[in-house]
N, C-alpha and C positions, 0 to 999 in steps of 0.2 A: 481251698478245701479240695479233698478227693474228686468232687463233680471238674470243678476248675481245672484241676489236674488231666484227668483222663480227656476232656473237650477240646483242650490244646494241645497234647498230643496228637486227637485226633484229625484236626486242621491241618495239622503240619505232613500226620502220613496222607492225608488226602489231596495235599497239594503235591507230592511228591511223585504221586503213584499217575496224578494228570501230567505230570512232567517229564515221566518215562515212558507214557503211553505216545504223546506226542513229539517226544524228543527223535530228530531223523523223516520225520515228515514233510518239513517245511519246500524240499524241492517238488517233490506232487503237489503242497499246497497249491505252492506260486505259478503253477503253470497251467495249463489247460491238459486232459487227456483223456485219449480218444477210446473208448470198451468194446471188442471187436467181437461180431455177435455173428454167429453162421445158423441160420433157420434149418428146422430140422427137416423139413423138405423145399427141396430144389428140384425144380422140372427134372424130371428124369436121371436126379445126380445119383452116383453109387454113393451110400454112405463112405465109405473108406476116403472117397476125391475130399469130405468135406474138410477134414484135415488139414490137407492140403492148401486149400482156397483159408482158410484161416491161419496159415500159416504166412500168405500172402499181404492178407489184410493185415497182419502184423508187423510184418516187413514195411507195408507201406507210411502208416504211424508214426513205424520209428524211424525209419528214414529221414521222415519230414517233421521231425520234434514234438509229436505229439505221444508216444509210445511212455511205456513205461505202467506202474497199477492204477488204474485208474480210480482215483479218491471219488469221485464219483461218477459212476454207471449210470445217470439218465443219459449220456449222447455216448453215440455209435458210431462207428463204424460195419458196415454191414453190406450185403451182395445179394444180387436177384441175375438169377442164368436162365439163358433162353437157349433153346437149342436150335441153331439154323436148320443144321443140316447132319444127317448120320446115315453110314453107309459105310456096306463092307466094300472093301480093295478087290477087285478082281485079280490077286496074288496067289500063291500057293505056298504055304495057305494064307488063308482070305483074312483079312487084319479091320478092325475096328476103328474108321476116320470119324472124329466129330469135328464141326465149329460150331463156336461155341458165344453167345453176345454177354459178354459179363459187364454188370451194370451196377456200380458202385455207389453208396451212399451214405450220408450224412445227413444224422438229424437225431431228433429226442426220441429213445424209446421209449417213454413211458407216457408219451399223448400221441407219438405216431406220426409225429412229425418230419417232413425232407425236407432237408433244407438246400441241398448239392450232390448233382449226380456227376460222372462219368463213364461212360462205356466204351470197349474194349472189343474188339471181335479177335480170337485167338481158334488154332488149328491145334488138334492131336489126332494121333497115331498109334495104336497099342494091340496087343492082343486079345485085350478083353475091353469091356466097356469102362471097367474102373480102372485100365492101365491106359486108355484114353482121354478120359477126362483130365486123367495126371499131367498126364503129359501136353494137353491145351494147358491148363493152367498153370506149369512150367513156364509158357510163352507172355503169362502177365509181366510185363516188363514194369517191377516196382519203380526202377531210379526214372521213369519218365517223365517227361517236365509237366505233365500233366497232370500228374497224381501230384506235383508239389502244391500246382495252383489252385487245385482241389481242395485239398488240406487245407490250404489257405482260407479259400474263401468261405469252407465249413468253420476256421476258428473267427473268424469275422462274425459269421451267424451266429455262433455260440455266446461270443460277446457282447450281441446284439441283445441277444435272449436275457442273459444277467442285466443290461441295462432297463431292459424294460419289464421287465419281472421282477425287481429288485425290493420294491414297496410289498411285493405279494408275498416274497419270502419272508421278512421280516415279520409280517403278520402273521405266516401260518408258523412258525416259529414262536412267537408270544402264544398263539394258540395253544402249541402242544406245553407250552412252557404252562401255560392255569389249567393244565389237565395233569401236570404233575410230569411229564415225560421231559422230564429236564436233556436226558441223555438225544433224544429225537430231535430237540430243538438245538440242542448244541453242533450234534451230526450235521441238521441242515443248513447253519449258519455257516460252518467251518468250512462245506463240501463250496463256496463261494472261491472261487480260483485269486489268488494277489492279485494276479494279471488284470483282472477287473478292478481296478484301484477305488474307484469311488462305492462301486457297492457293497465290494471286499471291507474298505473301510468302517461301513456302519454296520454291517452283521459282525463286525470287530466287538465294534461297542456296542452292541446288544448280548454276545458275547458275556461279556462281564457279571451283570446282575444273574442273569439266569443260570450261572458257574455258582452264583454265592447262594443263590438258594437251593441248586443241588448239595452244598457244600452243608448249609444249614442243616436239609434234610437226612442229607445221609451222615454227619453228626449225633443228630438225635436220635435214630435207629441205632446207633451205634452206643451212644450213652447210655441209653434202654436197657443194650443188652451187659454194657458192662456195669452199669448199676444193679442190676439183677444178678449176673455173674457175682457183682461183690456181696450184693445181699444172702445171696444164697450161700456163700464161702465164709459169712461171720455166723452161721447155724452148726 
């Protein structure tokens, strides 16, 4: 019949339309990546340096395989500056020297957590304060074997965090799933990196049901409307 008709349809563009949304994702799934966050105040930084300094913490990500859009934004990459020391040149004229201790981190933003630092102590040189700061964090030397090991031991802790938070997603996922936000729980499952294989694996298959009941749902909204559309069209 007509209902039969249009419901089938509707399955199949709605299976289509999750297949083009996700189609091209799977290399941000499968891997881990880092969302590099620059605080809107830093000890004494000029806005314009901030730019910069996130330009940095870009560099360093991608350098070390963690770069790319990060599918999800709860861990960072992130920076806190201290200012040793600032003083003009006895020159003529007289030039704005900082150094500067930049101190780098990894952890979750969204509980506030560190997980691994680095610091850095670098020199500039400019004519003004924000051609100073530029130019110290010019001096961040990204390829250093330090920031590799860095990286490193932040995707260790990240993986750590999946291991052992892993039961806690699942559930707050069925949660959002008997509150109807089918789309929340699917987000949360999915934003589950390959790379973590075993808890990757079972928000897989959790995955599944709660696809077929958005699928149910957003069906019937849909046959609602096109049965009304039809009803209304045989008047």
């Amino acid at each position: 019949n007509m209902k039969s008709i249009i419901l089938s349809i509707l399955i199949v563009i709605n299976y289509n339309i999750y297949a083009q949304n996700t189609d091209g994702k799977s290399d941000d799934a499968a891997r881990i990546t880092l969302a590099t966050f620059v605080p809107q105040q830093i000890d004494q930084m000029p806005e314009a340096a901030r730019s910069s300094l996130a330009n940095k913490l870009s560099q360093i990500v991608t350098q070390n395989g963690l770069g790319g859009k990060a599918s999800n934004e709860r861990f960072i990459i992130t920076a806190k500056i201290n200012v040793i020391s600032k003083e003009l040149t006895p020159t003529a004229p007289p030039m704005q020297a900082v150094v500067l201790d930049v101190t780098l981190y990894i952890g979750d933003g969204i509980e506030g957590t560190k997980f691994v630092s680095v610091s850095s102590e670098v020199k500039g040189i400019g004519e003004s304060d924000t051609k100073a700061y530029i130019s110290a964090l010019k001096n961040l030397k990204t390829t250093d074997s330090k920031y590799k090991s860095f990286i490193e031991k932040g995707k260790v802790k990240i993986l750590e965090y999946y291991n052992s938070k892993c039961d806690f997603i699942l559930k707050e996922a069925n949660m959002l799933a008997s509150q109807n936000d089918f789309e929340g729980a699917i987000y949360k499952l999915t934003s589950v990196p390959e790379v973590c294989k075993e808890c990757y694996d079972k928000c897989m298959d959790a995955v599944i049901p709660i696809y077929k009941q958005k699928i149910d749902r957003d069906c019937k909204i849909k046959l609602n409307e096109a049965s009304n559309l039809w009803a209304a069209n045989q008047s």
